[in-house]
N, CA, C and O atoms as a GROMACS GRO file, in nm:
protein
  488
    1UNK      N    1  -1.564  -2.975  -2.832
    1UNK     CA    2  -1.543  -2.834  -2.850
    1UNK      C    3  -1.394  -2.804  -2.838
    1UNK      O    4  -1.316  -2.864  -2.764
    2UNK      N    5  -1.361  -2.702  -2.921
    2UNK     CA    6  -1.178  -2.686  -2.881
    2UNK      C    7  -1.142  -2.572  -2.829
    2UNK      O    8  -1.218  -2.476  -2.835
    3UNK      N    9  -1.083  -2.569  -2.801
    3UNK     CA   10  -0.984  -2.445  -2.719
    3UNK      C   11  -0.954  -2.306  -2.769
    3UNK      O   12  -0.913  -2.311  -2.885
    4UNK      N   13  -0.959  -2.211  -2.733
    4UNK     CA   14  -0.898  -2.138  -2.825
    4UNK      C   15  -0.756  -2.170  -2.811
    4UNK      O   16  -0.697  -2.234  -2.724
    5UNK      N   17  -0.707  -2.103  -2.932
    5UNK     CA   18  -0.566  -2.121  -2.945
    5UNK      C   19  -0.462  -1.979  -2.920
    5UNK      O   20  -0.476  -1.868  -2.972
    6UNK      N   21  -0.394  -2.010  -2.856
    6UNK     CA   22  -0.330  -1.839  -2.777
    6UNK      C   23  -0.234  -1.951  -2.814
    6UNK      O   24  -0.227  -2.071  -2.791
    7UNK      N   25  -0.133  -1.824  -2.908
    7UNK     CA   26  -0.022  -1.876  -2.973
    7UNK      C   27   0.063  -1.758  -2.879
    7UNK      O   28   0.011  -1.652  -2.843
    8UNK      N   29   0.205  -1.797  -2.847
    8UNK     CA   30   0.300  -1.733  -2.733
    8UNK      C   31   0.400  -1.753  -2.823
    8UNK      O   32   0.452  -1.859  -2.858
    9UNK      N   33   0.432  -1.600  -2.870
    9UNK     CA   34   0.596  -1.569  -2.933
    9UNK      C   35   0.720  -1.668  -2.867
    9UNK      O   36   0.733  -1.676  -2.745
   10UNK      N   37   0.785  -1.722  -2.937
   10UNK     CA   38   0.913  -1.803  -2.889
   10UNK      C   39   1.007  -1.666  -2.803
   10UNK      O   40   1.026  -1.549  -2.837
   11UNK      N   41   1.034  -1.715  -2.725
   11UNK     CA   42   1.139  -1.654  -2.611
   11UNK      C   43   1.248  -1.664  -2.639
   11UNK      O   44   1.263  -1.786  -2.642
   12UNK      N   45   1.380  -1.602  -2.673
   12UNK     CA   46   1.494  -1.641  -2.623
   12UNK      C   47   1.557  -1.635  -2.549
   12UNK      O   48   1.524  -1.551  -2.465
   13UNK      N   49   1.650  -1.690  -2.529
   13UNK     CA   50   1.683  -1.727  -2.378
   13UNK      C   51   1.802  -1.601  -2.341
   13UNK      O   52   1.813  -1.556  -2.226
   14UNK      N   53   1.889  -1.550  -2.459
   14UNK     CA   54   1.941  -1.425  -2.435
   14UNK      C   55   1.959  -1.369  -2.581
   14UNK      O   56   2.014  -1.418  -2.680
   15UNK      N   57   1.884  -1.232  -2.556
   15UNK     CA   58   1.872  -1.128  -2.604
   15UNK      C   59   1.951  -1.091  -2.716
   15UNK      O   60   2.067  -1.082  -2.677
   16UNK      N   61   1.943  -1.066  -2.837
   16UNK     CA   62   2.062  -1.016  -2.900
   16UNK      C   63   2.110  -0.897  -2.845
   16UNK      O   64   2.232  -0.914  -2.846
   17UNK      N   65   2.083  -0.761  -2.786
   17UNK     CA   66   2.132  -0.654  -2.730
   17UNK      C   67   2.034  -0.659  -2.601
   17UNK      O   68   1.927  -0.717  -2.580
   18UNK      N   69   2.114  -0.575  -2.526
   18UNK     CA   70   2.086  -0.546  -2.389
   18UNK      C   71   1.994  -0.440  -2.431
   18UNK      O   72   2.030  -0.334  -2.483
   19UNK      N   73   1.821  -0.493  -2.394
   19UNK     CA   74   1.689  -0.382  -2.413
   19UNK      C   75   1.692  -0.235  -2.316
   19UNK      O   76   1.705  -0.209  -2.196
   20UNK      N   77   1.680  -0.186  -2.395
   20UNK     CA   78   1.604  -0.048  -2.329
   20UNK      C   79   1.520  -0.030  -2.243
   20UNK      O   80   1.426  -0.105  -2.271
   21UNK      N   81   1.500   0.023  -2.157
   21UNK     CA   82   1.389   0.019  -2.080
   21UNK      C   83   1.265   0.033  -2.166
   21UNK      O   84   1.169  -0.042  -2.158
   22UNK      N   85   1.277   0.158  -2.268
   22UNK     CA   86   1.162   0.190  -2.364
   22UNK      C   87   1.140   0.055  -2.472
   22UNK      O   88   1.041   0.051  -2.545
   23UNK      N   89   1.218  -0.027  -2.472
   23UNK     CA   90   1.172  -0.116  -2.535
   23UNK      C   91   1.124  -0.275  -2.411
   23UNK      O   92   1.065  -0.376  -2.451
   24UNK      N   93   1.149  -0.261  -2.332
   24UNK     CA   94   1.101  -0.347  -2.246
   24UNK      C   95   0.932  -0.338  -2.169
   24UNK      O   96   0.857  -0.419  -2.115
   25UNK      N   97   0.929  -0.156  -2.212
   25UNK     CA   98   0.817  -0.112  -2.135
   25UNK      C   99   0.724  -0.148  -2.275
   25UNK      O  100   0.613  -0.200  -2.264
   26UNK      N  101   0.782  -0.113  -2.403
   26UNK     CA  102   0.695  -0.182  -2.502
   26UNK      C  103   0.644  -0.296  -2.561
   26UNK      O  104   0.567  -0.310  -2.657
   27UNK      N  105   0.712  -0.394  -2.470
   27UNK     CA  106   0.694  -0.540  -2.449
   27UNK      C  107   0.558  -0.557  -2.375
   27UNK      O  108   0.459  -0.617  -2.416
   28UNK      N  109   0.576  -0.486  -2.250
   28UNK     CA  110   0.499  -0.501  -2.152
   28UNK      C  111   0.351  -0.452  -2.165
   28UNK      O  112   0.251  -0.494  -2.107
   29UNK      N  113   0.368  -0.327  -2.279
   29UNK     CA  114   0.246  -0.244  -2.338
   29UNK      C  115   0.142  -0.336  -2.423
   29UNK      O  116   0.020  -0.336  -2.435
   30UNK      N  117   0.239  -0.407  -2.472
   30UNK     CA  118   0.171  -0.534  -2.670
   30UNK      C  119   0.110  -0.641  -2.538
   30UNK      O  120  -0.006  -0.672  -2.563
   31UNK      N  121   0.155  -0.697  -2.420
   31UNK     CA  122   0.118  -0.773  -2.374
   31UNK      C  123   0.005  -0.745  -2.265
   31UNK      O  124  -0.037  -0.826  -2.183
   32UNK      N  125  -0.033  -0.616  -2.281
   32UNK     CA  126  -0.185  -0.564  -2.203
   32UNK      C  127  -0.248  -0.568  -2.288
   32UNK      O  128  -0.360  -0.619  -2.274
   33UNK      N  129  -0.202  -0.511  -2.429
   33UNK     CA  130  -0.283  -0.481  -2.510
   33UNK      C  131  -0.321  -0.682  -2.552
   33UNK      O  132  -0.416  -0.750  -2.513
   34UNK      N  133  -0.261  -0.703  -2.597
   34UNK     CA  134  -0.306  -0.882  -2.631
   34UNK      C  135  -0.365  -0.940  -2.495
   34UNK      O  136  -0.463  -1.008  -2.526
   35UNK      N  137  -0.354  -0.941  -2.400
   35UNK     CA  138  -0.437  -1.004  -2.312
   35UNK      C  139  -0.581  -0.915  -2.303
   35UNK      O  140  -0.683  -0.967  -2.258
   36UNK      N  141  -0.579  -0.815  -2.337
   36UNK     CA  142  -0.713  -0.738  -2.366
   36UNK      C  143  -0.777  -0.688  -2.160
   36UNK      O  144  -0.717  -0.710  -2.054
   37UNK      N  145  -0.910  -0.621  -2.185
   37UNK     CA  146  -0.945  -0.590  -2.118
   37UNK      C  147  -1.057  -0.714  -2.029
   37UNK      O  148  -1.138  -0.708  -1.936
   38UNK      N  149  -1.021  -0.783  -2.090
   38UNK     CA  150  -1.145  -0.907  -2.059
   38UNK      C  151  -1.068  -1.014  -1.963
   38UNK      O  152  -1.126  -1.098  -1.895
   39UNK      N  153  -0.951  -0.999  -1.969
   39UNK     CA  154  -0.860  -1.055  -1.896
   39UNK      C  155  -0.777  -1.020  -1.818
   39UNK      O  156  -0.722  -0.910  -1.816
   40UNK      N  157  -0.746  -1.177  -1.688
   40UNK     CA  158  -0.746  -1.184  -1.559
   40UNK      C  159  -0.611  -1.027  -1.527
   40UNK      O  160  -0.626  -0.933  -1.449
   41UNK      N  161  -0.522  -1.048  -1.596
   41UNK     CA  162  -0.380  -0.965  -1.594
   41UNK      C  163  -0.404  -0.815  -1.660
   41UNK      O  164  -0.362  -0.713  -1.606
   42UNK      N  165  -0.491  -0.818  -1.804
   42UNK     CA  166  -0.510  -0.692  -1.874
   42UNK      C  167  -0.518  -0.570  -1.812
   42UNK      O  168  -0.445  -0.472  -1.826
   43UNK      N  169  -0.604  -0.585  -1.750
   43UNK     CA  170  -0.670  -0.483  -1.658
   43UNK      C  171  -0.589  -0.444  -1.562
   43UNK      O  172  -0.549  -0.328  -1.560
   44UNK      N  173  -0.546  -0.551  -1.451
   44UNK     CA  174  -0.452  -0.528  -1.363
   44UNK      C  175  -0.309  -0.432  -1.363
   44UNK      O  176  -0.263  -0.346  -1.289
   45UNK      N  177  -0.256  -0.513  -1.518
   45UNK     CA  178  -0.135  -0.469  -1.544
   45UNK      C  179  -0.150  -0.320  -1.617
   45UNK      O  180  -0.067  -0.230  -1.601
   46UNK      N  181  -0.235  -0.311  -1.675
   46UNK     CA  182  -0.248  -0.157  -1.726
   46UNK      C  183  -0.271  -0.059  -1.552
   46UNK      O  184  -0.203   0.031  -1.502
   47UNK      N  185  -0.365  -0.111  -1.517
   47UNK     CA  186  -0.326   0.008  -1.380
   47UNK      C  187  -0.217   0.021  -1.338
   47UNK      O  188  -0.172   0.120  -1.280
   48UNK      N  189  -0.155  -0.089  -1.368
   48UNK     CA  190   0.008  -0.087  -1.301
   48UNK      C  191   0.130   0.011  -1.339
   48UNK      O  192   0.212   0.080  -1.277
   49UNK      N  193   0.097  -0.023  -1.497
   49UNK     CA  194   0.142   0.068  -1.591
   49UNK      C  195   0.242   0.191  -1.538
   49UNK      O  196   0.362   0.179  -1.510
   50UNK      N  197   0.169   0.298  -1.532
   50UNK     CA  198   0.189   0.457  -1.518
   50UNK      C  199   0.306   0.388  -1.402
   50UNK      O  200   0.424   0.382  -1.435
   51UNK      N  201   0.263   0.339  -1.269
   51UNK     CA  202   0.376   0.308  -1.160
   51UNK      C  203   0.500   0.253  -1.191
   51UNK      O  204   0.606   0.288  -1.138
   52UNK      N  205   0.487   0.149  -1.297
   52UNK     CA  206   0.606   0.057  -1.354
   52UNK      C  207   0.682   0.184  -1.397
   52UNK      O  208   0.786   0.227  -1.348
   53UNK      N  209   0.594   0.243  -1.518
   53UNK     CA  210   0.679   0.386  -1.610
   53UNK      C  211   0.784   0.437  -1.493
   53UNK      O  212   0.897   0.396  -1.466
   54UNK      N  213   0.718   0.522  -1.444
   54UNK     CA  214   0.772   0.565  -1.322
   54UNK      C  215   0.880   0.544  -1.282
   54UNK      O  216   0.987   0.603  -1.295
   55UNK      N  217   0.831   0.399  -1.200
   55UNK     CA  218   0.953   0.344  -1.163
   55UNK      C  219   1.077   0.290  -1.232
   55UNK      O  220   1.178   0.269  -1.165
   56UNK      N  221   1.074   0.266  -1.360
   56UNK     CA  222   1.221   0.196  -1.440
   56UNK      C  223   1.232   0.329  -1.425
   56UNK      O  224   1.331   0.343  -1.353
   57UNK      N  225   1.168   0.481  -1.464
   57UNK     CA  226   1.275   0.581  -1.515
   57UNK      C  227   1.370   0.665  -1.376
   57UNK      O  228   1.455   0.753  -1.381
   58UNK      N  229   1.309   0.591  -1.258
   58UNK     CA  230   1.396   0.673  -1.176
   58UNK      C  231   1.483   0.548  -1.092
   58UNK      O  232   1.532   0.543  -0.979
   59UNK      N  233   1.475   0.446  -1.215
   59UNK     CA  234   1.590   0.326  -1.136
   59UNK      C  235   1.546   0.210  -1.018
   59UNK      O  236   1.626   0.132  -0.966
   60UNK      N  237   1.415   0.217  -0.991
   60UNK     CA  238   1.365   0.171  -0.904
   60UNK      C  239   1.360   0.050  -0.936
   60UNK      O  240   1.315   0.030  -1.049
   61UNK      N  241   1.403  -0.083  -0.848
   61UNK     CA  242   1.358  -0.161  -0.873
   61UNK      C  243   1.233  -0.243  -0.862
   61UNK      O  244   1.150  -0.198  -0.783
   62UNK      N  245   1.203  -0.355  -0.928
   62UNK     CA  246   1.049  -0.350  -0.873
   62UNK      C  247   1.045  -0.423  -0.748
   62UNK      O  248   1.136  -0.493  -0.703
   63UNK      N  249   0.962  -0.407  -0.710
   63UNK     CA  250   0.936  -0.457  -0.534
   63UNK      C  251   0.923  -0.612  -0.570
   63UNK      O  252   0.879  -0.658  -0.675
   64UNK      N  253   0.968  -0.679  -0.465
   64UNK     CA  254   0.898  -0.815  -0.441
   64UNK      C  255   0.745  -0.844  -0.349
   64UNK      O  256   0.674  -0.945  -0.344
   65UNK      N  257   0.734  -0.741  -0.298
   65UNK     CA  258   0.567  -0.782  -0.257
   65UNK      C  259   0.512  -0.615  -0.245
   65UNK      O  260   0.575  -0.512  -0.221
   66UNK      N  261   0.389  -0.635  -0.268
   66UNK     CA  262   0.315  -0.504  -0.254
   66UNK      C  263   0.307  -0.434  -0.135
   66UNK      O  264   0.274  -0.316  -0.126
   67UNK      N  265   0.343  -0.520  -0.029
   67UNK     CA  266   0.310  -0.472   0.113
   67UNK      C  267   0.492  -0.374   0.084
   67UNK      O  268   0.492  -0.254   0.113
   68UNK      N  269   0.585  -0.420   0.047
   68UNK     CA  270   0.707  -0.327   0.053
   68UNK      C  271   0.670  -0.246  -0.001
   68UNK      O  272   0.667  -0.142   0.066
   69UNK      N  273   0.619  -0.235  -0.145
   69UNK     CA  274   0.563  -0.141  -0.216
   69UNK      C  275   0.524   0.012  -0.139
   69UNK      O  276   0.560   0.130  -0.133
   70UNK      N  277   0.409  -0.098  -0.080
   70UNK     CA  278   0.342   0.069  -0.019
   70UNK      C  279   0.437   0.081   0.083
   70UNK      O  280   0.478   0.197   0.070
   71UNK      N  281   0.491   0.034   0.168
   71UNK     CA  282   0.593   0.048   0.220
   71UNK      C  283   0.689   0.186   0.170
   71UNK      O  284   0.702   0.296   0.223
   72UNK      N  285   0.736   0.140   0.074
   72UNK     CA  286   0.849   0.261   0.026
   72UNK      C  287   0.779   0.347  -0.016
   72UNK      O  288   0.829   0.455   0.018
   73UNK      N  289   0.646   0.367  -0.099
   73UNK     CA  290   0.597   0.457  -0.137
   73UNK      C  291   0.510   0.572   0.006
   73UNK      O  292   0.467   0.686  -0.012
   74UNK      N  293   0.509   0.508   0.113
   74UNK     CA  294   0.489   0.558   0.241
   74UNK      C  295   0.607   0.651   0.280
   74UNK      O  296   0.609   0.770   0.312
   75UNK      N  297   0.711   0.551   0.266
   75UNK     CA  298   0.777   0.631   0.290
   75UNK      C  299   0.845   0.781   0.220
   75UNK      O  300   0.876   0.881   0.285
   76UNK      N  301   0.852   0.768   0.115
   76UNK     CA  302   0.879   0.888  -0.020
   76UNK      C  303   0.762   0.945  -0.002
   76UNK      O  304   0.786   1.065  -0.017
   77UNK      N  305   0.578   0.923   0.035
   77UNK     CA  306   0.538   0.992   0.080
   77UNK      C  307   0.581   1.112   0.225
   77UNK      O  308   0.571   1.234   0.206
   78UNK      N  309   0.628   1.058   0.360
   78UNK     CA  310   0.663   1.129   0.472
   78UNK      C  311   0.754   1.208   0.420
   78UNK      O  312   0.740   1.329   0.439
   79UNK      N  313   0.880   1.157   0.337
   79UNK     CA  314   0.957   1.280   0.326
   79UNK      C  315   0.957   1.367   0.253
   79UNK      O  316   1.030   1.463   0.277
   80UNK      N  317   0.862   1.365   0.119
   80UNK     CA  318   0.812   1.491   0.049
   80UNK      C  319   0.717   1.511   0.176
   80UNK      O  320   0.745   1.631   0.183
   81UNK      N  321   0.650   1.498   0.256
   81UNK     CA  322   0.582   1.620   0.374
   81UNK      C  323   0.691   1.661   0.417
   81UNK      O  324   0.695   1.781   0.441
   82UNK      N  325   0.780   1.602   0.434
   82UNK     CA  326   0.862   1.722   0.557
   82UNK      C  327   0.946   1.815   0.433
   82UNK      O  328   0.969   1.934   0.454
   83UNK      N  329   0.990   1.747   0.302
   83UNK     CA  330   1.012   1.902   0.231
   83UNK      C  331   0.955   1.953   0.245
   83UNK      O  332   0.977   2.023   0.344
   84UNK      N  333   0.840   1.978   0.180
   84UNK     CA  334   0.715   2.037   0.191
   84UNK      C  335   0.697   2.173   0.306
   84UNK      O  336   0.676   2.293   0.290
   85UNK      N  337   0.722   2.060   0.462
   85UNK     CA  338   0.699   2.165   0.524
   85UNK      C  339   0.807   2.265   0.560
   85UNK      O  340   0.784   2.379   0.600
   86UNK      N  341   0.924   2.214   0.545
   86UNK     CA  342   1.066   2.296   0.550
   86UNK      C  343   1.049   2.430   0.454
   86UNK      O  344   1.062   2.549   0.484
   87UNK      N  345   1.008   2.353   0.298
   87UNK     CA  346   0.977   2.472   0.242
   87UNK      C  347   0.866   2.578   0.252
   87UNK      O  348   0.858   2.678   0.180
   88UNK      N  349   0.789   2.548   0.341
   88UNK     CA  350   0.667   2.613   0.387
   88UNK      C  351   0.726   2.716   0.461
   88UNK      O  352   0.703   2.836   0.447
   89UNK      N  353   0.854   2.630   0.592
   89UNK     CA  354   0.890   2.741   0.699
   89UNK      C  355   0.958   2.837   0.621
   89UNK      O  356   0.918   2.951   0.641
   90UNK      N  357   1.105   2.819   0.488
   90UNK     CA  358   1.148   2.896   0.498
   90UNK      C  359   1.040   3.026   0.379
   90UNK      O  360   1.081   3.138   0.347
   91UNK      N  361   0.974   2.996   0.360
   91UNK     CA  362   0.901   3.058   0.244
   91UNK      C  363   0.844   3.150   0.338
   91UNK      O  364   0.863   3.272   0.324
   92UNK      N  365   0.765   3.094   0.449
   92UNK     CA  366   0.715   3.210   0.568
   92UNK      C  367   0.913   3.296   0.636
   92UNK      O  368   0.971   3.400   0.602
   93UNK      N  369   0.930   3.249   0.681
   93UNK     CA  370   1.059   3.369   0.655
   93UNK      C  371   1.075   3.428   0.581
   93UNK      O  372   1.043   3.544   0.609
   94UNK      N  373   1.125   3.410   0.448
   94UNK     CA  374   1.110   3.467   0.298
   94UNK      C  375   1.012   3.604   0.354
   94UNK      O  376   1.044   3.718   0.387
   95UNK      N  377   0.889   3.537   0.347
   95UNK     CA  378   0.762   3.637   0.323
   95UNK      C  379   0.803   3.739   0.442
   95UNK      O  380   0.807   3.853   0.396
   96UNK      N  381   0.835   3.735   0.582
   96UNK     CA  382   0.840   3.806   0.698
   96UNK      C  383   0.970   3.870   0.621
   96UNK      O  384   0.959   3.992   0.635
   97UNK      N  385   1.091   3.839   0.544
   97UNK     CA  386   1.203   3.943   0.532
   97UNK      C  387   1.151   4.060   0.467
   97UNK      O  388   1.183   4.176   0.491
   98UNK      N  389   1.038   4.004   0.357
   98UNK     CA  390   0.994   4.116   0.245
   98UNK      C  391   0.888   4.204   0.317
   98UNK      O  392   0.850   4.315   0.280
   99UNK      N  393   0.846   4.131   0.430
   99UNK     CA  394   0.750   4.216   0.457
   99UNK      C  395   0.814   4.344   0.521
   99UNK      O  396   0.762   4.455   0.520
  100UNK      N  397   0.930   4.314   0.572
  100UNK     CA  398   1.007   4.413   0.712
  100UNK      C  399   1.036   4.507   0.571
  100UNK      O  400   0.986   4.620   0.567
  101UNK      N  401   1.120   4.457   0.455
  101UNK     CA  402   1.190   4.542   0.398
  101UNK      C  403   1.089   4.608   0.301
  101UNK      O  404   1.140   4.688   0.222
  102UNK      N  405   0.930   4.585   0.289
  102UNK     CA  406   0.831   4.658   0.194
  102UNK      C  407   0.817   4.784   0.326
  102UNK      O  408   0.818   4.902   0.290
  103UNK      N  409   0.809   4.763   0.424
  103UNK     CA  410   0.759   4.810   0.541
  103UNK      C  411   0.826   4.947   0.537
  103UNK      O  412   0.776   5.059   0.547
  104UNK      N  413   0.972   4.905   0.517
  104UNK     CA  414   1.090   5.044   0.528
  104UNK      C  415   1.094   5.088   0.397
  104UNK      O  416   1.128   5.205   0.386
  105UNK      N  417   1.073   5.041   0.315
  105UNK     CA  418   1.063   5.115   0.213
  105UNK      C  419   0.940   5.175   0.152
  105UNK      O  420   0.921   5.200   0.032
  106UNK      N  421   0.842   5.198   0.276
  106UNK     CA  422   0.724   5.249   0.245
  106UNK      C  423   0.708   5.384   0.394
  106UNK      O  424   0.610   5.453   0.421
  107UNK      N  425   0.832   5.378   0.457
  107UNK     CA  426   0.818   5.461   0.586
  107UNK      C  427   0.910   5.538   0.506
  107UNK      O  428   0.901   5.660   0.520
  108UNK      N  429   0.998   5.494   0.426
  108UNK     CA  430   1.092   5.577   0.382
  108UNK      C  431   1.047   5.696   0.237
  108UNK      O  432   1.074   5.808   0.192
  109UNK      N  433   0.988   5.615   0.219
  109UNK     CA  434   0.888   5.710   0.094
  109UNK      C  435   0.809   5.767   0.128
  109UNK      O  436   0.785   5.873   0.071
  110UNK      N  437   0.708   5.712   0.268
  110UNK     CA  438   0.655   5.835   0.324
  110UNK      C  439   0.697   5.964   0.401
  110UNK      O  440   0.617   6.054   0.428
  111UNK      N  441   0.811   5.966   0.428
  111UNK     CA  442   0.858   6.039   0.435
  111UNK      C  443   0.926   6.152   0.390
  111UNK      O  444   0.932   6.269   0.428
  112UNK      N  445   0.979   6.084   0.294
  112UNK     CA  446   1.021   6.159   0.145
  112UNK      C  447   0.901   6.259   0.136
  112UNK      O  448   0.912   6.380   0.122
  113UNK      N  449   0.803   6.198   0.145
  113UNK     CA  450   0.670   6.298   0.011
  113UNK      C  451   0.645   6.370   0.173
  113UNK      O  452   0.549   6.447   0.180
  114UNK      N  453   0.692   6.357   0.244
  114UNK     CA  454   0.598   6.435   0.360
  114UNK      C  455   0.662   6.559   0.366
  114UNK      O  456   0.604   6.663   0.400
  115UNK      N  457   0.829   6.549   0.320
  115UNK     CA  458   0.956   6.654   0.373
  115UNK      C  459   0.928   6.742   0.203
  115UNK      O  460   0.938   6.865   0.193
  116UNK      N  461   0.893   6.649   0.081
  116UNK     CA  462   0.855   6.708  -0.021
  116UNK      C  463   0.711   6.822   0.018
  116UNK      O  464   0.702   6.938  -0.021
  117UNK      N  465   0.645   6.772   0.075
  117UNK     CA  466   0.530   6.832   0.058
  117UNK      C  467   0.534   6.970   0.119
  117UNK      O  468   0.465   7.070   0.096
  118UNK      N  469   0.659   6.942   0.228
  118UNK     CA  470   0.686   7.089   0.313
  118UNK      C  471   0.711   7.152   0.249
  118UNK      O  472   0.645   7.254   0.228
  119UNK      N  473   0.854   7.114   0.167
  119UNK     CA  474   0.929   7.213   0.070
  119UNK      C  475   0.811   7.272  -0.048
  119UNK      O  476   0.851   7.366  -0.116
  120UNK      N  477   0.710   7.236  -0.068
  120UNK     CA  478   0.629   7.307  -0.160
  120UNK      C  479   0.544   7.379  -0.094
  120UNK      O  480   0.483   7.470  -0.149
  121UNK      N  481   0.527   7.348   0.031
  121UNK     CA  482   0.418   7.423   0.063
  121UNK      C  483   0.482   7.600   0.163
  121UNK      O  484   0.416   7.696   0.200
  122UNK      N  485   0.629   7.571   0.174
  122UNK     CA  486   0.681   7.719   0.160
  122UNK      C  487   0.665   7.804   0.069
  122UNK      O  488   0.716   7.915   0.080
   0.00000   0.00000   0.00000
């Protein structure tokens, strides 16, 4: 019985131009898509996908083990919470300035119509 035959594009060893990320990520796309869904990497590497994207576009390099991985991504998790909650506190300030200044400008209008209402009702 014979083998199948999985023929592998020749490599070169350097590049005629320095690739794009968008063309490196389209390397990486033809080679999920050819290893298919039936296979050991296919599957794997397409979940991976969206994270890889990600990561070339904000410079990241890729991790050497997954445990750093979640590692850093732990960490860029904690500190979007504490934006998060910074912007929470000052947003509740925010809200307490508008509230003081809806406050006076609703004592101040009631008042208005109250000193109005005199003057008409002479």
């Amino acid at each position: 019985m014979r083998s199948p035959v999985f023929s592998v594009p020749s490599v070169q060893s350097k590049p005629q131009h320095k690739m794009t990320k968008n063309e490196e990520l389209d390397i990486l796309r033809d080679a999920i898509a050819r290893l298919g869904p039936n296979s050991y990497l296919g599957p794997w590497l397409e979940d991976q996908l969206p994270w890889i994207e990600s990561d070339m576009r904000s410079d990241i390099p890729p991790m050497s083990s997954y445990s750093q991985s979640r590692a850093v991504r732990a960490e860029e998790l904690e500190d979007n919470r504490k934006r998060i909650s910074e912007m929470e506190s000052q947003a509740q300030v925010r809200i307490g300035q508008l509230e003081e200044r809806l406050s006076r400008t609703f004592n101040s209008a009631s008042s208005y119509l109250r000193r109005l209402a005199c003057e008409l009702d002479r």
